[in-house]
N, C-alpha and C positions, 0 to 999 in steps of 0.2 A: 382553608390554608393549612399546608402540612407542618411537618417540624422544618423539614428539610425548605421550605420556603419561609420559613421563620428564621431560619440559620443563613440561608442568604439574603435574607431582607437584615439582617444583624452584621452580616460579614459587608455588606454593602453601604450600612448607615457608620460600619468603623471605617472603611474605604474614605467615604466622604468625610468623613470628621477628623484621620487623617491628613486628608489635602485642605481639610479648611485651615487643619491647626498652621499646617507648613505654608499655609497662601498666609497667613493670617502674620505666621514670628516671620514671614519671609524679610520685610521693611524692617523690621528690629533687627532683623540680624546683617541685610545689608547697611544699616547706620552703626552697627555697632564695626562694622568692617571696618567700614569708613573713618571711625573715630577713630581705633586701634591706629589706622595708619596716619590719622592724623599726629596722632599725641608720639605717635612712633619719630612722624618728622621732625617734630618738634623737639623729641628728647636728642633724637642725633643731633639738630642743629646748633642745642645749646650745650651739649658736652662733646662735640666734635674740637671745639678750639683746646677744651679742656683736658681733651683726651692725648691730642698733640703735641698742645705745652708739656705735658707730664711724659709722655714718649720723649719729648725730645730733652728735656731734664733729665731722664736716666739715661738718653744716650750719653748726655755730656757731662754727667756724673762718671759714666760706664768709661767714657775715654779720657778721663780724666783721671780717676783714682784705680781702676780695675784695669784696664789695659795695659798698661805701663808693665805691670805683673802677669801678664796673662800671656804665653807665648804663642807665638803670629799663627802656628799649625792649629792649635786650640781655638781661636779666633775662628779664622776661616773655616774651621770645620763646624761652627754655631753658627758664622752666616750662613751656609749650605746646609744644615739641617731645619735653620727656620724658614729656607723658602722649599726647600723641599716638604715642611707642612704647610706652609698658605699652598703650594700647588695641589697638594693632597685633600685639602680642605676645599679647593673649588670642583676639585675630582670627586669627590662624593657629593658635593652640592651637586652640581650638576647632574650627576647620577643617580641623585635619590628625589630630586623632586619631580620628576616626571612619574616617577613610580608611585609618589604618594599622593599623588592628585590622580593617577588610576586609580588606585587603592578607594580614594574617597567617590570616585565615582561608579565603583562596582559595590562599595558597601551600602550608598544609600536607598536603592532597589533593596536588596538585602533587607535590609533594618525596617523599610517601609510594609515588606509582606511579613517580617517578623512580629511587626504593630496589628497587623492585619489576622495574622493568626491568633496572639496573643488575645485579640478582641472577641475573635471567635470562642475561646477557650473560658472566657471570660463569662462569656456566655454560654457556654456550658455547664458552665460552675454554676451560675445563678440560676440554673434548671429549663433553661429553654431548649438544650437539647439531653436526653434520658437518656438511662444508659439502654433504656426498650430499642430505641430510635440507635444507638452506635450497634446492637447487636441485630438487629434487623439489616445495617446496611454490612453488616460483613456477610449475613448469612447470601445477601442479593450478590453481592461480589462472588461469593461460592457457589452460588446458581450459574451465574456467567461463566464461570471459569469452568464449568461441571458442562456446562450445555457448551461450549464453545471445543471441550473437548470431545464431547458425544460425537457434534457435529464433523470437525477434523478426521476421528475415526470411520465415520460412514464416512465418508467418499473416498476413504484409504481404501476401505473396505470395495465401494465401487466400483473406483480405477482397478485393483486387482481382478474382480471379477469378467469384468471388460475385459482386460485385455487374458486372461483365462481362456474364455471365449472364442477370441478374435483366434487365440494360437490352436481349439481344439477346430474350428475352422479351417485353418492353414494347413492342419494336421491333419483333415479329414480329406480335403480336395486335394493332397499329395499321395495318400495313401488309394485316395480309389476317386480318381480324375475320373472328367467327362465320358472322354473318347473313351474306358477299360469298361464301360456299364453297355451291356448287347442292349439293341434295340426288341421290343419286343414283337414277337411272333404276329403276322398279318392274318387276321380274320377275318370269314366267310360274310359277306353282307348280308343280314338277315333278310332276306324276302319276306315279304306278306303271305300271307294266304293264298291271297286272290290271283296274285303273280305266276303266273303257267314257268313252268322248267322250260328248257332251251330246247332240249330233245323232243319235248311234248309239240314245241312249236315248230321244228322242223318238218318232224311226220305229217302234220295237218298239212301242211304244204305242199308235199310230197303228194300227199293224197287227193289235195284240190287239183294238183295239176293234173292227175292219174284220169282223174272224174271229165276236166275238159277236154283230154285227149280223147278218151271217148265219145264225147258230146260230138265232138267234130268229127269223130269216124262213121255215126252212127245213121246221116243224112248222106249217103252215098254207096254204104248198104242196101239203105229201102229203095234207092233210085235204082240199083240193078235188080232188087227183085220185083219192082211194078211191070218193067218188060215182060218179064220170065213168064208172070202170071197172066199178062194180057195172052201173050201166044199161045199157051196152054187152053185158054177159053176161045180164040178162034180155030 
């Protein structure tokens, strides 16, 4: 087991202990809601009359011994500035409590990885992670980042090369195309040895026929000299 699996088996047991704590005050804190609004009811219901009666004593005090003296423009302009605050006053109610039940509900993610960090740190402090183990994982971050950028730059380097390439190619079949290269010069078939020349094979031809012309002249010859020579002997 590493450090760094001992940092998450620490970040993971504050995780759960965490949720246990919040599963755990969750019932105490929904009765103590519960209570708050109860005892809430109960103080409005028992100072609502009292609150009333006393409102309505100083109104009838107010138009009793203060109006009389108070001239009617002065009057009218305090009733229209006190409902112009109750309307002010539901204007910002209205407007602020939606905002702060966001508010409560974006901070307690917030507050919960805060717990979570804290725990971590906690744990750092008590020696289960070293500062061997924080300067080891920066150096591994600076690997990555060194290797991540090696990498980025070979295949910059690639791509440029490539297409380098592709344009001395383009560059090369426009300057000295197919069709501008001559074909080359047609050569004699090498004959063998053995293979007689064409003129050598003519003549012999020539010569065989020369020979049979003979042959056939040479049997019609002798038939006119056997006559010749019979009569000579008679």
């Amino acid at each position: 087991m590493t450090r760094m699996d001992s940092v998450r088996a620490a970040t993971d047991s504050a995780k759960e202990g965490v949720l246990h704590a919040a599963d755990a005050v969750a019932p105490y804190a929904c009765t103590a809601r519960d209570q708050a609004a109860h005892y809430a009811h109960e103080a409005r219901v028992r100072l609502a009359p009292k609150v009333s009666g006393a409102a309505r004593q100083a109104r009838a005090r107010y138009a009793a011994h203060v109006a009389p003296h108070v001239p009617p423009g002065v009057d009218e302009a305090a009733h229209r500035a006190a409902a112009r605050t109750r309307s002010v006053a539901h204007q910002v109610a209205d407007y602020t409590a939606p905002r702060v039940e966001q508010a409560v509900a974006v901070t307690t993610p917030v507050l919960e990885e805060a717990g979570s960090r804290s725990t971590a740190a906690w744990a750092a402090l008590r020696g289960q992670v070293t500062p061997d183990d924080v300067r080891k994982l920066v150096r591994r971050q600076e690997r990555r980042a060194r290797a991540g950028r090696f990498v980025k730059g070979l295949a910059v380097v690639g791509v440029l090369l490539g297409g380098a390439f592709v344009a001395w190619r383009w560059w090369d079949r426009q300057t000295d195309p197919d069709w501008l290269v001559e074909p080359p010069a047609p050569t004699d078939v090498d004959e063998g040895p053995g293979a007689p020349a064409a003129p050598e094979v003519l003549a012999e031809a020539e010569v065989e026929e020369e020979l049979e012309v003979e042959r056939e002249a040479e049997p019609g010859t002798d038939a006119g000299a056997e006559p010749g020579k019979r009569g000579d002997r008679s």
